[in-house]
Jmol script that loads the backbone (N, CA, C; Angstrom):
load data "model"
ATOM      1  N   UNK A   1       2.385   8.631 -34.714  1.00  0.00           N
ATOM      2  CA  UNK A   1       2.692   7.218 -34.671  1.00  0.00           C
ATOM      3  C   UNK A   1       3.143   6.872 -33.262  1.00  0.00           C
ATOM      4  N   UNK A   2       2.008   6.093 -32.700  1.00  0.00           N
ATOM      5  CA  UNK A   2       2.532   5.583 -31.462  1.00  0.00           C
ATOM      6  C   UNK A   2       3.337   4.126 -31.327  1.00  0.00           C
ATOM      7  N   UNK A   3       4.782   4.228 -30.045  1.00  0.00           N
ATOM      8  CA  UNK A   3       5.195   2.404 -29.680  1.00  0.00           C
ATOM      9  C   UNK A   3       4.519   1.808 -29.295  1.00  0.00           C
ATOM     10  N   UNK A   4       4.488   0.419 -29.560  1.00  0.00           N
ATOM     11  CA  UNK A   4       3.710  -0.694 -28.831  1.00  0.00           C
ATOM     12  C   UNK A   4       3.711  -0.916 -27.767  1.00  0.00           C
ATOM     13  N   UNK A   5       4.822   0.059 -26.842  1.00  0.00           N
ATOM     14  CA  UNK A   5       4.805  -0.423 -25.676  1.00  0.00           C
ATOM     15  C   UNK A   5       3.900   0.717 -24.979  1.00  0.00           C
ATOM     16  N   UNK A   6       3.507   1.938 -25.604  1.00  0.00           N
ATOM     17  CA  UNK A   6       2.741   2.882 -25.157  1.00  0.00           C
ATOM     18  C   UNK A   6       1.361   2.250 -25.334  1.00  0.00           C
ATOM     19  N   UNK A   7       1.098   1.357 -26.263  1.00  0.00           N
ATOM     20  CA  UNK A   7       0.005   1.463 -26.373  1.00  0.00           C
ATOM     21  C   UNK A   7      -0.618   0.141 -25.647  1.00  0.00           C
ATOM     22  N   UNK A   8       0.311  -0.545 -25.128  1.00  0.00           N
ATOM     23  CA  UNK A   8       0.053  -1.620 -24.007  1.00  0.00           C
ATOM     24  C   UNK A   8       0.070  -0.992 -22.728  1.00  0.00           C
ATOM     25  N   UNK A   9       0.708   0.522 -22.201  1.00  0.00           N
ATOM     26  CA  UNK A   9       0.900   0.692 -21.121  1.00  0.00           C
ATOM     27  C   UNK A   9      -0.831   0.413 -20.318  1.00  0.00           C
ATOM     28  N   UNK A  10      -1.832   1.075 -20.469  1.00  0.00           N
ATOM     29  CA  UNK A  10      -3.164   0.583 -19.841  1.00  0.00           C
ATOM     30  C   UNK A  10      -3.374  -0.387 -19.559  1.00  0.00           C
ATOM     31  N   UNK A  11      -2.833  -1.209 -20.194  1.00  0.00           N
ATOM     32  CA  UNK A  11      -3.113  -3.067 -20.315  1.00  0.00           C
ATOM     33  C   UNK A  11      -2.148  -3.329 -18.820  1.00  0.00           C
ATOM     34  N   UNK A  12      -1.055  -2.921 -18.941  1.00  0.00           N
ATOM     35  CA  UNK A  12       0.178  -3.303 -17.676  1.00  0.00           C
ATOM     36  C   UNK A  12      -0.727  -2.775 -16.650  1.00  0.00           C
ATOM     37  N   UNK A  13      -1.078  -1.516 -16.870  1.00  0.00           N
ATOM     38  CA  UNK A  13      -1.074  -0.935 -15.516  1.00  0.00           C
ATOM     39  C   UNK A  13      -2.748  -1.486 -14.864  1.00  0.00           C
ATOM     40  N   UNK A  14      -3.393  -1.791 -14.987  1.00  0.00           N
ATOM     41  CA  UNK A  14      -4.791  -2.322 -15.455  1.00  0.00           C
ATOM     42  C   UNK A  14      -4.568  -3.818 -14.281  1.00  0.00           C
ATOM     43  N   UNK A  15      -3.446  -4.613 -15.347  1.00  0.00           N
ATOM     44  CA  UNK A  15      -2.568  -5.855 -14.313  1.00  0.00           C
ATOM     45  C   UNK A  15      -2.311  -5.757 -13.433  1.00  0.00           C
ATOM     46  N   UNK A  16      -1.591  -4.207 -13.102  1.00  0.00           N
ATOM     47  CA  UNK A  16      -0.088  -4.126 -12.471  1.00  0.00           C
ATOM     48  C   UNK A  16      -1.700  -3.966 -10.923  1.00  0.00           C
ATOM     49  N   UNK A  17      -3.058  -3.120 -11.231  1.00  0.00           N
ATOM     50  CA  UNK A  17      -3.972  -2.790  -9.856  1.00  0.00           C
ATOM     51  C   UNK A  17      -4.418  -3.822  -9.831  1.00  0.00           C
ATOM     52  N   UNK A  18      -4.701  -4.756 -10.538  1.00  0.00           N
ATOM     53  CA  UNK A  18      -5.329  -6.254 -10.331  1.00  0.00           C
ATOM     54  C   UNK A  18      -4.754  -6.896  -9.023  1.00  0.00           C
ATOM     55  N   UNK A  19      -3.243  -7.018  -9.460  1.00  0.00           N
ATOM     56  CA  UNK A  19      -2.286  -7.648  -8.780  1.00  0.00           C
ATOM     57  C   UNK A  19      -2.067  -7.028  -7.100  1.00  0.00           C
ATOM     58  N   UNK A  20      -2.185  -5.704  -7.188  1.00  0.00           N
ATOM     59  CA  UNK A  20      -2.309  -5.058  -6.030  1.00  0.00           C
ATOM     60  C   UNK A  20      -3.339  -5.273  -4.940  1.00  0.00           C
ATOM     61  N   UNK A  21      -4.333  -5.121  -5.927  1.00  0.00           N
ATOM     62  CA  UNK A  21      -5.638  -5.600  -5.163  1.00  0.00           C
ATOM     63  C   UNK A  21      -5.823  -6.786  -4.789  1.00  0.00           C
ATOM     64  N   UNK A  22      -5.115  -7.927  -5.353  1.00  0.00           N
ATOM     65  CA  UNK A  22      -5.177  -9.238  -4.818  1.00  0.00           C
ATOM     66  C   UNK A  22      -3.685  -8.981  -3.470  1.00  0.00           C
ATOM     67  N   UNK A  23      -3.125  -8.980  -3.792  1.00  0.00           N
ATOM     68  CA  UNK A  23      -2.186  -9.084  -2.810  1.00  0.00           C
ATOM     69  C   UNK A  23      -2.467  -8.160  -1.374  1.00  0.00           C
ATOM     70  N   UNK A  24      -3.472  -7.102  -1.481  1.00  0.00           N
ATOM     71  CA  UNK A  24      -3.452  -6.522  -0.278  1.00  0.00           C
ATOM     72  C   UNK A  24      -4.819  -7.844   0.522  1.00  0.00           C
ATOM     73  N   UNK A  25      -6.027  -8.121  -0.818  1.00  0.00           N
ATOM     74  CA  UNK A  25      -6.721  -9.330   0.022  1.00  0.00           C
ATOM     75  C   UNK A  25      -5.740 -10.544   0.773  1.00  0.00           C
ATOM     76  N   UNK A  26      -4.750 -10.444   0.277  1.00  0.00           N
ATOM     77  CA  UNK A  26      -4.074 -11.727   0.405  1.00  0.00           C
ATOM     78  C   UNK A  26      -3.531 -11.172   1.864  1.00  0.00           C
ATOM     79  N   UNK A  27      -3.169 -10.079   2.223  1.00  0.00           N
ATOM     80  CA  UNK A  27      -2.426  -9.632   3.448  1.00  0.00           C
ATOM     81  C   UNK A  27      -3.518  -9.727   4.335  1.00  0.00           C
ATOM     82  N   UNK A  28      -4.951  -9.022   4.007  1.00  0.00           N
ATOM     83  CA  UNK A  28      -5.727  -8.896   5.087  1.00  0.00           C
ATOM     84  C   UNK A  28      -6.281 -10.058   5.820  1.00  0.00           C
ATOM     85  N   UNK A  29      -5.710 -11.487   4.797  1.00  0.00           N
ATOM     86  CA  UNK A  29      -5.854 -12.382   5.501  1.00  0.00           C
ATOM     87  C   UNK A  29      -5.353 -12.194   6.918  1.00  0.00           C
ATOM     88  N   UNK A  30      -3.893 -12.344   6.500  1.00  0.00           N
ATOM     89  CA  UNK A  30      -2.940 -12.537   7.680  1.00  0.00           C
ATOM     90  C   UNK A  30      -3.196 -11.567   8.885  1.00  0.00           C
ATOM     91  N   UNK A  31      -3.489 -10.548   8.727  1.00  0.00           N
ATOM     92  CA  UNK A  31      -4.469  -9.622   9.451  1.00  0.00           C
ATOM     93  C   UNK A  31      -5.280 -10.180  10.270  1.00  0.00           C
ATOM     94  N   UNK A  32      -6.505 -10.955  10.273  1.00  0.00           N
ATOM     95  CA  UNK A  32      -6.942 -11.527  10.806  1.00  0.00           C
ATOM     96  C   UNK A  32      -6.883 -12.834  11.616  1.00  0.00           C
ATOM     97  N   UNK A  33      -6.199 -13.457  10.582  1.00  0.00           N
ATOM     98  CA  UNK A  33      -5.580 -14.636  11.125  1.00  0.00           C
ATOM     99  C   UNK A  33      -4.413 -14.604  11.708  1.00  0.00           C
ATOM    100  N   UNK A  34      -3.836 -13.844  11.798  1.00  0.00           N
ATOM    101  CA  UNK A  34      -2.377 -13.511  12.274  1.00  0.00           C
ATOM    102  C   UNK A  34      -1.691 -14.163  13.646  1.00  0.00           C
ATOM    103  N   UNK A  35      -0.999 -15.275  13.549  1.00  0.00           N
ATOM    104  CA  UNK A  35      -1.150 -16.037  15.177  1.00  0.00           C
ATOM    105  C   UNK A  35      -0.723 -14.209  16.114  1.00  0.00           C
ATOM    106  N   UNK A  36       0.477 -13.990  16.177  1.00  0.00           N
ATOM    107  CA  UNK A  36       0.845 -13.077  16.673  1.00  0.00           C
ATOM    108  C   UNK A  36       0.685 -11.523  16.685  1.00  0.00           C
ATOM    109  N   UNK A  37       0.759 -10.182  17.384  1.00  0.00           N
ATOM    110  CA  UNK A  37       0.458  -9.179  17.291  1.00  0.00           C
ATOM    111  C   UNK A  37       1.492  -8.584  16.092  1.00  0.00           C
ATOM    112  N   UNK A  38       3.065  -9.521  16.348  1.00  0.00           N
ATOM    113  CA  UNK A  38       4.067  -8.322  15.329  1.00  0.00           C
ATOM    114  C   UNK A  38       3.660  -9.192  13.824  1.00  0.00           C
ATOM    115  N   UNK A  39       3.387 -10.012  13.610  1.00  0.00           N
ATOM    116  CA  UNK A  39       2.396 -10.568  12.510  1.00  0.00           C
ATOM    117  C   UNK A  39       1.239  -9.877  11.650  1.00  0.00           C
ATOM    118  N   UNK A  40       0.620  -9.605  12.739  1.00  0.00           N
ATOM    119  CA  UNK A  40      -0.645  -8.149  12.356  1.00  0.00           C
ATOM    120  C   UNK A  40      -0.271  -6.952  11.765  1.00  0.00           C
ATOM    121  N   UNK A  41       0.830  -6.644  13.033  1.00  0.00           N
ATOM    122  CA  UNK A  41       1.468  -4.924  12.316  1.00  0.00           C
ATOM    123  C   UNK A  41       1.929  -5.305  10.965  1.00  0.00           C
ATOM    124  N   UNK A  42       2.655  -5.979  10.956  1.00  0.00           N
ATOM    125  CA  UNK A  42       3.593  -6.025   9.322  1.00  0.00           C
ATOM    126  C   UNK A  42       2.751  -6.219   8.409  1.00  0.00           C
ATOM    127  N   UNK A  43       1.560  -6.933   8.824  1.00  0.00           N
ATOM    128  CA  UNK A  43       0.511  -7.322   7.456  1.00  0.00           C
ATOM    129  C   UNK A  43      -0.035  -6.155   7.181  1.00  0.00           C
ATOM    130  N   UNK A  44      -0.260  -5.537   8.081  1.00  0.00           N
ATOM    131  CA  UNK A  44      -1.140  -3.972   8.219  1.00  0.00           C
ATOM    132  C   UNK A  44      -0.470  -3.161   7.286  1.00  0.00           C
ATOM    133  N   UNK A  45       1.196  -3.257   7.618  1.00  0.00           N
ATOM    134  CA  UNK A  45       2.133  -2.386   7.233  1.00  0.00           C
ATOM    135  C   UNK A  45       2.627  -2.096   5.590  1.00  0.00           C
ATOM    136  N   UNK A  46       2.119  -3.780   5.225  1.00  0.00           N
ATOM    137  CA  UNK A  46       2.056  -4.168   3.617  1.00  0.00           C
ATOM    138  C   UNK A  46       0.800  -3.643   3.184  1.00  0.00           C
ATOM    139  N   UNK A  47      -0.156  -3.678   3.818  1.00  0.00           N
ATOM    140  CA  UNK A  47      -1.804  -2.984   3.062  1.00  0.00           C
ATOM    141  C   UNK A  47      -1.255  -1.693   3.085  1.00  0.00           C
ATOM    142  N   UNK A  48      -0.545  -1.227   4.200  1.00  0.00           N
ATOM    143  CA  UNK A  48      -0.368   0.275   3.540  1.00  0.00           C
ATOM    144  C   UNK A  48       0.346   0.725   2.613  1.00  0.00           C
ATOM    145  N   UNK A  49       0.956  -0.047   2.369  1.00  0.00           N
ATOM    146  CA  UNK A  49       2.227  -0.097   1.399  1.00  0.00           C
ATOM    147  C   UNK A  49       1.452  -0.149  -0.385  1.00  0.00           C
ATOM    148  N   UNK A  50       0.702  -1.461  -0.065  1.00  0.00           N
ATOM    149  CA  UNK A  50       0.021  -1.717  -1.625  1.00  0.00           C
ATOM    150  C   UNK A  50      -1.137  -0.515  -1.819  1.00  0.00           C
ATOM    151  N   UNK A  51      -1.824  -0.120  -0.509  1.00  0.00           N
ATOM    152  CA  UNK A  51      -2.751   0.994  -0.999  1.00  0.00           C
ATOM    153  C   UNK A  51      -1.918   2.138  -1.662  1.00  0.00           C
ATOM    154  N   UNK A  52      -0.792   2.627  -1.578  1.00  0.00           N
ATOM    155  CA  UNK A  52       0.262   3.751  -1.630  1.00  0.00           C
ATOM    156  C   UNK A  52       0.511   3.354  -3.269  1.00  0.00           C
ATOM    157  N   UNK A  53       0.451   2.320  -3.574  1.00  0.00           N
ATOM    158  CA  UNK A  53       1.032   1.578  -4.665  1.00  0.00           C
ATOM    159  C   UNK A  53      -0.501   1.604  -5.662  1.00  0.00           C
ATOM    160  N   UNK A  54      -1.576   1.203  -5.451  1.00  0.00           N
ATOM    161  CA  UNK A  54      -2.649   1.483  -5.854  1.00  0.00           C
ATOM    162  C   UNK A  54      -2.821   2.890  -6.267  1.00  0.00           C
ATOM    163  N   UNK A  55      -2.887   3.727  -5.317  1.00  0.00           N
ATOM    164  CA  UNK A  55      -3.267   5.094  -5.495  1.00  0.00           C
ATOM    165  C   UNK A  55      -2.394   5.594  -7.113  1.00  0.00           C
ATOM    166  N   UNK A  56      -0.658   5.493  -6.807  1.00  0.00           N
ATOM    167  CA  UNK A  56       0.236   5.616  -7.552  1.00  0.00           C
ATOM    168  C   UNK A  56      -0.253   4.969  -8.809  1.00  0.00           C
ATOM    169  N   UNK A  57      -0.306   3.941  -9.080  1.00  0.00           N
ATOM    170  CA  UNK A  57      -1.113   3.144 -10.424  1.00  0.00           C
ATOM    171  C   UNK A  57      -2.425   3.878 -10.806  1.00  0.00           C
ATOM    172  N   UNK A  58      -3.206   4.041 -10.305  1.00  0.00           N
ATOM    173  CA  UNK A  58      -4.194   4.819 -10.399  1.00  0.00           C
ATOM    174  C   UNK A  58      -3.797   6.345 -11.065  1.00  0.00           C
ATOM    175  N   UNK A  59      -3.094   6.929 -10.369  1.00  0.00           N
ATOM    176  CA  UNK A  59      -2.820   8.116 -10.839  1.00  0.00           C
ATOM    177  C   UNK A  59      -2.240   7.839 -12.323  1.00  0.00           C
ATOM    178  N   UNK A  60      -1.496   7.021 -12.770  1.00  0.00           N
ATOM    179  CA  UNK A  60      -0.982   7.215 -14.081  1.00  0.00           C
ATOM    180  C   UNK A  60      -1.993   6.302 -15.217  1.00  0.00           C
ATOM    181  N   UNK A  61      -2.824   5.652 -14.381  1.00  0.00           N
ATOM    182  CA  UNK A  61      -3.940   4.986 -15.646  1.00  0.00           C
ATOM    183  C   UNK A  61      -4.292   6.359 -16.004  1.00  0.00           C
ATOM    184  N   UNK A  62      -5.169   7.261 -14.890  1.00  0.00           N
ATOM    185  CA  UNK A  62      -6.103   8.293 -15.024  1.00  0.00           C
ATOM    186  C   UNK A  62      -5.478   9.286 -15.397  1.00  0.00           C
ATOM    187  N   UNK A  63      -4.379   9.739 -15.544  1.00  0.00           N
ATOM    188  CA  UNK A  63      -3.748  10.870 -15.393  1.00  0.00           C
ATOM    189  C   UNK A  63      -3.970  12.183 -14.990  1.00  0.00           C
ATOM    190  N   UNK A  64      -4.396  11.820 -13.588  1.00  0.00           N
ATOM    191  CA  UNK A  64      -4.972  12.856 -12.613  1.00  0.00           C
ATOM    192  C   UNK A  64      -3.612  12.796 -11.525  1.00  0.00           C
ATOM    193  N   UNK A  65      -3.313  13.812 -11.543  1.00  0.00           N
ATOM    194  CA  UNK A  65      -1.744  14.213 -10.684  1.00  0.00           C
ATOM    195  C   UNK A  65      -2.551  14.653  -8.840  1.00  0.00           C
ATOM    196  N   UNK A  66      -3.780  14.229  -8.910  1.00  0.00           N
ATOM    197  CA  UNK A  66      -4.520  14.572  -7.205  1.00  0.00           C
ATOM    198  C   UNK A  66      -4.548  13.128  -6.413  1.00  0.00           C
ATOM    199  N   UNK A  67      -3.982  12.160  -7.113  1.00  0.00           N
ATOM    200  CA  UNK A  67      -3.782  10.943  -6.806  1.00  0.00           C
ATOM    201  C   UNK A  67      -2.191  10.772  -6.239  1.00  0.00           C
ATOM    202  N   UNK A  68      -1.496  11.386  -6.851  1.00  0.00           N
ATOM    203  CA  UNK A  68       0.236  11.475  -5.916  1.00  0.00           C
ATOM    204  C   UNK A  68      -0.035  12.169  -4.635  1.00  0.00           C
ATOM    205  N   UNK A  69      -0.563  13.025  -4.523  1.00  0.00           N
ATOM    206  CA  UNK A  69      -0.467  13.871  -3.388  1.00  0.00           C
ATOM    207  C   UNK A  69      -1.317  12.696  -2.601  1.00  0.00           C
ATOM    208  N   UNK A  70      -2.417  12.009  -2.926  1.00  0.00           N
ATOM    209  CA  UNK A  70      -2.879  11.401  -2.206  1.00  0.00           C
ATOM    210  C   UNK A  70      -1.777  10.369  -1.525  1.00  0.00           C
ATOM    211  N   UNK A  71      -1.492   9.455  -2.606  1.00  0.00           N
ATOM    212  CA  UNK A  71      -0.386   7.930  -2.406  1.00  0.00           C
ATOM    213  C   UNK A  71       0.701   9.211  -1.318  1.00  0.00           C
ATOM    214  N   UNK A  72       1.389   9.887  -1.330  1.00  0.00           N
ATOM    215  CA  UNK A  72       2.131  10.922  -0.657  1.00  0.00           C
ATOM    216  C   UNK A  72       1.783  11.143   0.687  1.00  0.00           C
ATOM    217  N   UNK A  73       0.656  11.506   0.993  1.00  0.00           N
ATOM    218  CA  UNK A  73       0.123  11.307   2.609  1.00  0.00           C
ATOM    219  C   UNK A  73      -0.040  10.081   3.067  1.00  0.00           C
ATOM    220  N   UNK A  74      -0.515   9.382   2.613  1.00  0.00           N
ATOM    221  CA  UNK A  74      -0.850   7.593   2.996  1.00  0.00           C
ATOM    222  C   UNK A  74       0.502   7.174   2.865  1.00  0.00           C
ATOM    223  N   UNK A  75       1.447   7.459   2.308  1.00  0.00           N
ATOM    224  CA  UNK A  75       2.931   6.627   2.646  1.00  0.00           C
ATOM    225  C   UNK A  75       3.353   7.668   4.082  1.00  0.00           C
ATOM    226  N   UNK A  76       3.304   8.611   4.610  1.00  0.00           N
ATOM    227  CA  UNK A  76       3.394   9.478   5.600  1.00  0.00           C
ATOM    228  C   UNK A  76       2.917   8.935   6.627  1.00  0.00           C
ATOM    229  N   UNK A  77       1.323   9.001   6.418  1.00  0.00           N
ATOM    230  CA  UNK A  77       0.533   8.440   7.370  1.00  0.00           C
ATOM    231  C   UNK A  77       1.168   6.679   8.245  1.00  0.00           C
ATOM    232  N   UNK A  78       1.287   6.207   6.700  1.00  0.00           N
ATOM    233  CA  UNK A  78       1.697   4.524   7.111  1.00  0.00           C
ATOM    234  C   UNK A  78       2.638   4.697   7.726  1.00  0.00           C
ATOM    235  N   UNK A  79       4.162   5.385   7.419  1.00  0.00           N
ATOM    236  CA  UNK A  79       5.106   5.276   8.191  1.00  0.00           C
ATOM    237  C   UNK A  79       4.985   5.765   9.684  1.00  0.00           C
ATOM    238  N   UNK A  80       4.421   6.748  10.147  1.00  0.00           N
ATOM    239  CA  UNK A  80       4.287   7.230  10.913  1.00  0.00           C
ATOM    240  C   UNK A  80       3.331   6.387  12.385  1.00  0.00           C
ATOM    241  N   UNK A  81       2.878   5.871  11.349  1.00  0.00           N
ATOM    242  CA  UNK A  81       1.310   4.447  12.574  1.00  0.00           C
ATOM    243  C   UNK A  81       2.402   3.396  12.655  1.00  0.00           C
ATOM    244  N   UNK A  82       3.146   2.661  11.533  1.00  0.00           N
ATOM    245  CA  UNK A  82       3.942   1.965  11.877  1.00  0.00           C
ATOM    246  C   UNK A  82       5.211   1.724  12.916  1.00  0.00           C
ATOM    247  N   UNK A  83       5.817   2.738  13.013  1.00  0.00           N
ATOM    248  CA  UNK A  83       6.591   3.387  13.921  1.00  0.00           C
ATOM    249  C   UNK A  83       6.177   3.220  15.853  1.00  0.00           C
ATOM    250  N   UNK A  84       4.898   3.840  15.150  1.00  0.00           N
ATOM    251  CA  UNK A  84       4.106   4.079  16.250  1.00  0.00           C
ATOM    252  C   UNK A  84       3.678   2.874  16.549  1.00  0.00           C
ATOM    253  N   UNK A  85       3.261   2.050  16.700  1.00  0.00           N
ATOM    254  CA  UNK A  85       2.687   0.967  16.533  1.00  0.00           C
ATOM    255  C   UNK A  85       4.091  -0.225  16.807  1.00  0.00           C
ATOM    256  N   UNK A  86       5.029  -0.552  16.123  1.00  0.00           N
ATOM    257  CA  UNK A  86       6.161  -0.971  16.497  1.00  0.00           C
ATOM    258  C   UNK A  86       6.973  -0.259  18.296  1.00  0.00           C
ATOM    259  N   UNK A  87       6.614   0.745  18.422  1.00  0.00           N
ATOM    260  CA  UNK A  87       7.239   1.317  19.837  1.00  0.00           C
ATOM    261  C   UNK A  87       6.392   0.728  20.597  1.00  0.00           C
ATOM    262  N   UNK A  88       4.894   0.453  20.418  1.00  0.00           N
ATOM    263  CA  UNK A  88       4.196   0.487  21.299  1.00  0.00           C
ATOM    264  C   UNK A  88       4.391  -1.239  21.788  1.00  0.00           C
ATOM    265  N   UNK A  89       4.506  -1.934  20.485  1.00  0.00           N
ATOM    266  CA  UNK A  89       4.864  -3.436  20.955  1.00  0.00           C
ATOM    267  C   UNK A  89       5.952  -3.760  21.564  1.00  0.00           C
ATOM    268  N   UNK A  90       7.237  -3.135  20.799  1.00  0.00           N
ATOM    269  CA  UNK A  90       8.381  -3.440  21.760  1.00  0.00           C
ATOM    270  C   UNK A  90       8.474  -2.913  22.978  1.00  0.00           C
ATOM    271  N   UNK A  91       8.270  -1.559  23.455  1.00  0.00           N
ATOM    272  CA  UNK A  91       7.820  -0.815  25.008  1.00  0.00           C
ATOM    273  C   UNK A  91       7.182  -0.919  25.245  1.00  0.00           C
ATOM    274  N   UNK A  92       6.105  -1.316  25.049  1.00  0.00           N
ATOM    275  CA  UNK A  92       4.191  -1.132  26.150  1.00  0.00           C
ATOM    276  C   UNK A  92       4.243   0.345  26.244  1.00  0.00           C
ATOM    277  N   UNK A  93       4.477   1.134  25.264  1.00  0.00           N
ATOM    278  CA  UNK A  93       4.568   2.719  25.583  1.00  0.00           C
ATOM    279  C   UNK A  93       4.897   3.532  24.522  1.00  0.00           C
ATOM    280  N   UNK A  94       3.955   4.046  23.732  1.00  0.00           N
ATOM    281  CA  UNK A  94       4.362   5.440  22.732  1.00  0.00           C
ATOM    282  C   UNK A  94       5.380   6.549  23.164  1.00  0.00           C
ATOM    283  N   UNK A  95       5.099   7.405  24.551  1.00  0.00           N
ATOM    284  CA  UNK A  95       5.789   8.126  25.003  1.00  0.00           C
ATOM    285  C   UNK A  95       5.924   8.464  26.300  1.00  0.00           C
ATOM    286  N   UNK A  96       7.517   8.138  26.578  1.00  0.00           N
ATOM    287  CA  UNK A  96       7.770   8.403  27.424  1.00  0.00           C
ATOM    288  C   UNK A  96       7.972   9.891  28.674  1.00  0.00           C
TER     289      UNK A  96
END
end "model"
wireframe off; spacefill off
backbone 0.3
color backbone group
């Protein structure tokens, strides 16, 4: 005997990538259109964020555990370009 709320979970999570997937279109606007460069990064910085968030949703529709390790490098990766990417706007310079 299964809860109702188990047996809606597909239905949420189904929503929950809908919603993801619209909202990262919705960033890549700003991406493009972005008047400014620190405008761009942050929009960039949210696609990486919702892809990380995708992957994660993904992994628990499918219940394939090769999808964390994925969302796991891509939150790595993102932080790491972001960083990078933020030094380079405020200094004109990665490394000194």
């Amino acid at each position: 005997m299964s809860s109702p709320l188990v047996d809606l979970l597909p239905l949420f999570l189904s929503g929950a990538l809908a919603l993801a997937a619209a909202a990262t279109l919705a960033v890549g606007y700003r991406v493009i259109t972005g008047p400014t460069t620190p405008d761009r990064v942050v929009a960039l910085d949210v696609i990486g964020t919702n892809v990380v968030a995708i992957a994660l949703l993904y992994a628990m529709a499918s219940a394939q555990g090769f999808f964390l390790d994925v969302s796991i490098v891509l939150a790595i990766i993102g932080f790491i370009s972001t960083v990078t990417v933020a030094r380079y706007v405020t200094e004109g310079d990665i490394i000194e």
